[in-house]
C-alpha positions in Angstrom: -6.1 -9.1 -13.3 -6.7 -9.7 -9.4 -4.4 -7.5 -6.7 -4.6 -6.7 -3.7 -5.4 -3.1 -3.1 -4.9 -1.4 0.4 -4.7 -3.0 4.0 -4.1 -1.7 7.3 -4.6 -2.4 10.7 -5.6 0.0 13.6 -6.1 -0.7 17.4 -7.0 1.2 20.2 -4.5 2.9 20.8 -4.3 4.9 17.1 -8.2 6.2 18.0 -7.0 7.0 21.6 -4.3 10.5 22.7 -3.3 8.9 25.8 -1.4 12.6 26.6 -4.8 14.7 26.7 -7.1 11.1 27.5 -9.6 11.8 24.6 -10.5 9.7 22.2 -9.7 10.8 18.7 -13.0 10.6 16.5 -11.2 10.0 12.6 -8.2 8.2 11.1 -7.6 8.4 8.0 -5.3 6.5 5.1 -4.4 7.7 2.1 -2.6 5.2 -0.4 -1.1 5.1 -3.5 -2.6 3.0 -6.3 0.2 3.0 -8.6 -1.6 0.1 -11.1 -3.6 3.0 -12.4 -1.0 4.7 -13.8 -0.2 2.1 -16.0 -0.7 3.3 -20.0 -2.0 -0.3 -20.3 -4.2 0.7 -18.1 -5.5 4.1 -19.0 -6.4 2.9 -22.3 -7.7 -1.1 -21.9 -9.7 -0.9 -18.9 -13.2 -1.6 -19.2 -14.0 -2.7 -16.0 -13.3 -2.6 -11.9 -14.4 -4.5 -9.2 -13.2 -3.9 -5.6 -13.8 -6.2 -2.8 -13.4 -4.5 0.8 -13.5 -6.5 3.6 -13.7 -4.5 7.2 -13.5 -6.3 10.3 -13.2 -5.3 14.1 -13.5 -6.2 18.1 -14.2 -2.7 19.6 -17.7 -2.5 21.3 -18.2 1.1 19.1 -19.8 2.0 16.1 -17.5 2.9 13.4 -18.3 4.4 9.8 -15.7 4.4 7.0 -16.2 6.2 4.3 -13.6 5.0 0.9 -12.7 7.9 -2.1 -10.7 7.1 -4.8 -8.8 10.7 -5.8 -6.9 11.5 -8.5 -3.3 13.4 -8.4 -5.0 16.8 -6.8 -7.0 14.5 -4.5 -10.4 15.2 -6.5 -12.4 12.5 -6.1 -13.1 10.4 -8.9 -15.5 7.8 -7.5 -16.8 7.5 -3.2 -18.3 4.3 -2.3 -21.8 4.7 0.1 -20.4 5.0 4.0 -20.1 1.5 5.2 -21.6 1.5 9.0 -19.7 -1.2 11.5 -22.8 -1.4 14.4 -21.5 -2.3 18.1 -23.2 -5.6 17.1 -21.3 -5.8 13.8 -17.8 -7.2 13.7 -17.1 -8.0 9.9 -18.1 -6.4 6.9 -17.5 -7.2 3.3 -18.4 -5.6 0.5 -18.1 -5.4 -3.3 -18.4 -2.4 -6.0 -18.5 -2.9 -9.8 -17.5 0.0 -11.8 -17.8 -0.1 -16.0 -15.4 2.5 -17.1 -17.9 4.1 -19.3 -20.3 5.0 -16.6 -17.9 6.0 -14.4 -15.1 6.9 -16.6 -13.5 9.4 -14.1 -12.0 6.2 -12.4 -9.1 5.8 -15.3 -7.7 9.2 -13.3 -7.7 8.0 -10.3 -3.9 7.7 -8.3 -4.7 6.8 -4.5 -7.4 6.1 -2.3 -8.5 7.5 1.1 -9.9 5.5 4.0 -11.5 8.0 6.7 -12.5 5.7 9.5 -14.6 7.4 12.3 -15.4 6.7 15.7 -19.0 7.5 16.2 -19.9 9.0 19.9 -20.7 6.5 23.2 -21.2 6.4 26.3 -18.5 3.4 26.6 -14.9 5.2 26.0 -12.3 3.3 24.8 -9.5 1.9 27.5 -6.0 2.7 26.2 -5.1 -0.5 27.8 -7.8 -3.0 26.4 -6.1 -4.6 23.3 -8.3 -3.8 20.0 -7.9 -4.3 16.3 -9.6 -2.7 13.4 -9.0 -4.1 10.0 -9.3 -3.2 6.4 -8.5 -5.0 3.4 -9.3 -4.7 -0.4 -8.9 -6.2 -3.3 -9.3 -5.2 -7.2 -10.3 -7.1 -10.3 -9.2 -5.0 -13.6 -11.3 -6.5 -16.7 -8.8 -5.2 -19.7 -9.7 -5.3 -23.3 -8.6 -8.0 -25.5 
């Protein structure tokens, strides 16, 4: 089974408090993944592949981190931090997860994106259009 997962979009403006004219270092989404609550689910999965795909047009460094929680928001499985250089405008990447080495994934009910701002000298210009985009995708191996 192949879904799509999570997506948002940011821009400048969402890393930016235009009242106090600093820039705000983390944003972070949490979302619901109800297709793990799914009894089919829970007891047929054997395997989960997740495709992220990060892309952006600020001249900043950005790291995203991605945690996979379960109902109490324990984390039942973190990917490495994904680093976005000043250089770097599109990332994608790809985890593969067998349910028996990492069998705390069957619990898992939402994810968290925390998307942070590294320090620089260049500051961000409220008025300067910029996007920031994250997408994912999931493939769910079931058993037969």
């Amino acid at each position: 089974i192949n879904t799509p997962l999570v997506s948002f979009e940011l821009d400048q403006l969402d890393f930016y408090d235009v009242d106090n004219s600093i820039e705000i270092e983390t944003v972070t989404d949490i979302s619901g993944l109800e297709i793990f609550e799914s009894s089919t689910f829970q007891n047929d999965l054997i395997r989960f592949d997740a495709t992220f795909e990060i892309s952006k047009n600020f001249q900043r460094v950005f790291n995203v981190n991605v945690d996979f929680l379960d109902v109490n928001d324990n984390i039942t499985f973190s990917t490495d931090t994904y680093a976005l250089g000043v250089n770097l405008d599109i990332l994608i990447s790809r985890i593969n997860l067998d349910v028996n080495d990492f069998p705390d994934i069957l619990n898992t009910s939402k994810v968290r994106i925390r998307v942070r701002l590294l320090p620089s000298t260049v500051t961000i210009d409220p008025d300067v259009t910029r996007k920031f985009e994250f997408r994912s995708s999931g493939v769910f191996y079931l058993r037969l």
